[in-house]
N, C-alpha and C positions, 0 to 999 in steps of 0.2 A: 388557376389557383382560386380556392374561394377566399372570397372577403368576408370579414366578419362584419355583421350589422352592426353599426356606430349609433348609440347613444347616448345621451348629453346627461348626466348627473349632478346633484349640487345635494351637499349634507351644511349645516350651519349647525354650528358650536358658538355656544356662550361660554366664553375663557372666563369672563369677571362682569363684573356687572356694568352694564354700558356698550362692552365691546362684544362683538358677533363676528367669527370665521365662517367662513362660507369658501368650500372645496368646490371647482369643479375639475371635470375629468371625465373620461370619455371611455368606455369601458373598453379592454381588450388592442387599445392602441397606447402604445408609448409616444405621449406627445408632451407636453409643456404642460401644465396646471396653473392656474391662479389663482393667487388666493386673494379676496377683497375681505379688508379689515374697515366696519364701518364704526365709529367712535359715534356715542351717542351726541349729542347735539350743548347736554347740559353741561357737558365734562371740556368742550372745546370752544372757542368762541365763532369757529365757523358753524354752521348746519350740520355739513358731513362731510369727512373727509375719509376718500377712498386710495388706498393703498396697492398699488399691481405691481407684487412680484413678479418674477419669472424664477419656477423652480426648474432645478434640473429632471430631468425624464423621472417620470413616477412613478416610486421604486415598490409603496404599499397600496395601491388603486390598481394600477391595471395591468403591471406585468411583474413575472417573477426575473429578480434581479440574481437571486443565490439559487446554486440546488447543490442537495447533500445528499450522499447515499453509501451504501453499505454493500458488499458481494460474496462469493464463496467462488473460489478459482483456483486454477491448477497453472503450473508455468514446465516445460515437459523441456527437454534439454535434446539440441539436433546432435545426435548420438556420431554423428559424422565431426564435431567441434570437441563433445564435450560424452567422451564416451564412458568414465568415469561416474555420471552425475547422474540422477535419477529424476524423477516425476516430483516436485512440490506440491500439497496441497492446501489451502489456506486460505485466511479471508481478509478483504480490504476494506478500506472507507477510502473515501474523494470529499472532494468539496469546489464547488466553482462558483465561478462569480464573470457577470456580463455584463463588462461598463458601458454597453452602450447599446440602445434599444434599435438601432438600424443597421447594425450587422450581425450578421447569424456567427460569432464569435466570443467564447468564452474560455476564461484563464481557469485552469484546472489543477489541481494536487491530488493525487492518489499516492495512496499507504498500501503495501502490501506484504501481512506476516504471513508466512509459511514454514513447516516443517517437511523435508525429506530422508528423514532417519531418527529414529527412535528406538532402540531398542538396549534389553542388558546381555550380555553373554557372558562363558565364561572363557578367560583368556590362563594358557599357562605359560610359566614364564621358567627359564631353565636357566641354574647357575654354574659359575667356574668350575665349584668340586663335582659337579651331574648331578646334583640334586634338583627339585623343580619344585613349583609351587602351584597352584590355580586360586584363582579369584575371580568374581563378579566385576565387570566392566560394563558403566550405563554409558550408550553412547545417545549424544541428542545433537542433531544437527539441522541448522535453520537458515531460512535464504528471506533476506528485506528486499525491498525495494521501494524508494521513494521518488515520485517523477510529478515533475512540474513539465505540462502540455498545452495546447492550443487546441482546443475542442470547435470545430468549424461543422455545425448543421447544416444539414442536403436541403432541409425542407422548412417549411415557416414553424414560427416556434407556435402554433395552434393546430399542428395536424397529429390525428392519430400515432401513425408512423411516421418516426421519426429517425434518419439516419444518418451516421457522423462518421466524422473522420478525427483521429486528435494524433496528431506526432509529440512526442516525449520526449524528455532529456533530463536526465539524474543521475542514482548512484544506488549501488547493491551494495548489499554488505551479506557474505556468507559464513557464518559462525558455527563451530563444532566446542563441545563440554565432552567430557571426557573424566568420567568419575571412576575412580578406583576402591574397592571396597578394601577393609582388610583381610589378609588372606590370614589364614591357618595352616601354618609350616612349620616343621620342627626348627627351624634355624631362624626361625621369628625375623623373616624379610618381609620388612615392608617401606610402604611407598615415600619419597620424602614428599611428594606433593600427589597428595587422593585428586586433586581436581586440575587438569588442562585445558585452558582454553584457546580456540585456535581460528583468529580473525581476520578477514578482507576485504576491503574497502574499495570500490572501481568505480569509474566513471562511466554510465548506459547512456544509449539513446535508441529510438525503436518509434512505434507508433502502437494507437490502438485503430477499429475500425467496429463500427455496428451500430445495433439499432433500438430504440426506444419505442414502449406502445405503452400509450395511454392508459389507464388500467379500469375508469368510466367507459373504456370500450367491452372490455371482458366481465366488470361489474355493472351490470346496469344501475343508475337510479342510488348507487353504494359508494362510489368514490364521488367525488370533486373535479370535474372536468380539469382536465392541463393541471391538475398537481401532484398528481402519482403517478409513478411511472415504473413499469418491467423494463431491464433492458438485457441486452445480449451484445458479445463481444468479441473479437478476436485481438490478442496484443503479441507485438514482436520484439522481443530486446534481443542488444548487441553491446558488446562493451568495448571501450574505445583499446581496451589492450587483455593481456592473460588474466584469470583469476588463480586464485589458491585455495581449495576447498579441500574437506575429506570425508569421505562418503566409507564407511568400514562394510558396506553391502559387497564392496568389490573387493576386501584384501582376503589372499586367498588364505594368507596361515592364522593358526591363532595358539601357533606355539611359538616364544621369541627367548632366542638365546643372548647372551651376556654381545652388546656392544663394547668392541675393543677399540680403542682413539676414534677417527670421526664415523657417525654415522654411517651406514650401511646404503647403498644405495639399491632399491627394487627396480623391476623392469619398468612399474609405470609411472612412479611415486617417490617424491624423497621421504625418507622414514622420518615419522615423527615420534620421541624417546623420553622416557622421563626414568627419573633415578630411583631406585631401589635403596634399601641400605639393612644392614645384618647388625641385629642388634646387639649381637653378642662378640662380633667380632669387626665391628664398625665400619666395615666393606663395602662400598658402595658400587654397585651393578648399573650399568644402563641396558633401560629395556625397550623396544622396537612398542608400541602402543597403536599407532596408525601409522598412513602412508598419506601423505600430501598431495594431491595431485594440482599440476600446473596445465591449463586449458584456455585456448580463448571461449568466452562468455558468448554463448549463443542458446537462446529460448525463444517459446511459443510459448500464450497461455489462452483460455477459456474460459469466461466469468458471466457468470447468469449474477443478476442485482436488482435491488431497488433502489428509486431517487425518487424526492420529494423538492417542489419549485415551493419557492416561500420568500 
């Protein structure tokens, strides 16, 4: 492993008049710093009186203590778990922090939005007497994730390549909106509630794995050696039990007839329904909207990003 060349620096600051800080520190090693505070001679009735802290490892001199970053990533569903579910795409931020300059260990948090369903179509909806209706239906469906991880570095925190391991532990949350437009029927049926929404909350754990490269290596003489950084990734989640999502990419009808007492049950999904009502004749219909589907939680994902040490 190479060592970095150590040398010995000292800046001196006049706080007020009399008194002079004087920093030393050692470039590129996290070791202890002191600071000598020498009081002018007029202001005390000694000569000079010198002051030796001992600071904690030094956090703005010679090593970066925080790094923040941002990504664009996909999280793909093992079609064997979660055959229902589609590809997410979407972008995160992290942010970590390394309390301690002699282990290659830092406490990590990642955010990550994504959406796996977007689109309007139109749905018709069929009543008691045979008549039917159609209308515009916006479906928008979204998968979180927040994980709090231990990020453990392969290599010294001054090489080029740099590459990690970080195991996770958090919580998804999968979210479906579900807006209904009003329709245009002779029998002037419409919705009691235009907008459904449909929420799930689980407990993950998983890991991530990859690599970081210095970006003073790709940019000559343009970046600032060890504070920017490309990185690349592979991440795995699992949920500690079922989720409840609704993906409308997979329901095959999109014509729904009049629910009679409970819900309908589909081959994959339990139907999710929302109420109609006839304005003229105050009737109120239940109508089949999506299908529920219950899976255990299992993902891949892929995330190219920037981080910045500071």
């Amino acid at each position: 492993m190479e060592v970095p060349e150590i040398r010995s620096t000292s800046i001196k600051t006049e706080i007020s008049k009399g008194y002079t800080v004087t920093y030393l520190f050692f470039n590129r090693l996290m070791i202890n710093g002191i600071i000598l505070v020498r009081i002018n001679k007029k202001l005390a009735p000694m000569k000079k009186i010198y002051l030796l802290l001992l600071l904690f490892p030094v956090v703005g001199f010679s090593q970066s203590n925080f790094q923040a970053g941002t990504y664009f990533g996909t999280y793909s569903p093992f079609k064997s778990q979660m055959p229902k579910m589609s590809t997410t795409y979407g972008q995160g931020f992290h942010f970590a922090y390394k309390p301690s300059a002699h282990l290659p260990i830092s406490l990590d948090w990642s955010s990550h939005f994504g959406w796996y369903y977007n689109r309007t179509m139109q749905e018709t909806y069929m009543f008691g007497n045979g008549s039917s209706t159609t209308t515009d239906v916006t479906y928008t469906s979204k998968l979180r994730n927040h994980l709090l991880g231990v990020k453990v570095n392969l290599t010294n925190d001054y090489s080029a390549f740099r590459p990690y391991i970080k195991p996770q532990l958090g919580w998804a949350t999968m979210k479906s909106k579900i807006w209904i437009a009003d329709p245009n029927d002779v029998d002037d049926c419409q919705p009691l509630d235009k907008e459904t929404n449909h929420v799930y909350r689980g407990a993950v754990y998983g890991g991530e794995a990859g690599f970081e490269i210095d970006m003073n290596r790709v940019f000559k003489n343009v970046m600032e050696e060890n504070k920017h950084f490309l990185y690349f990734s592979v991440a795995y989640l699992r949920g500690f039990g079922q989720f409840e999502y609704i993906n409308q990419k997979y329901m095959t009808s999109h014509e729904h007839g009049v629910h009679e007492g409970e819900p309908m049950q589909s081959e994959d999904g339990r139907d999710l329904t929302t109420q109609f009502i006839n304005v003229t004749t105050q009737e109120i219909h239940d109508h089949k909207i999506a299908e529920v589907y219950k899976t255990p939680y299992e993902m891949w994902g892929l995330k190219i990003g920037y981080v910045i040490n500071f």
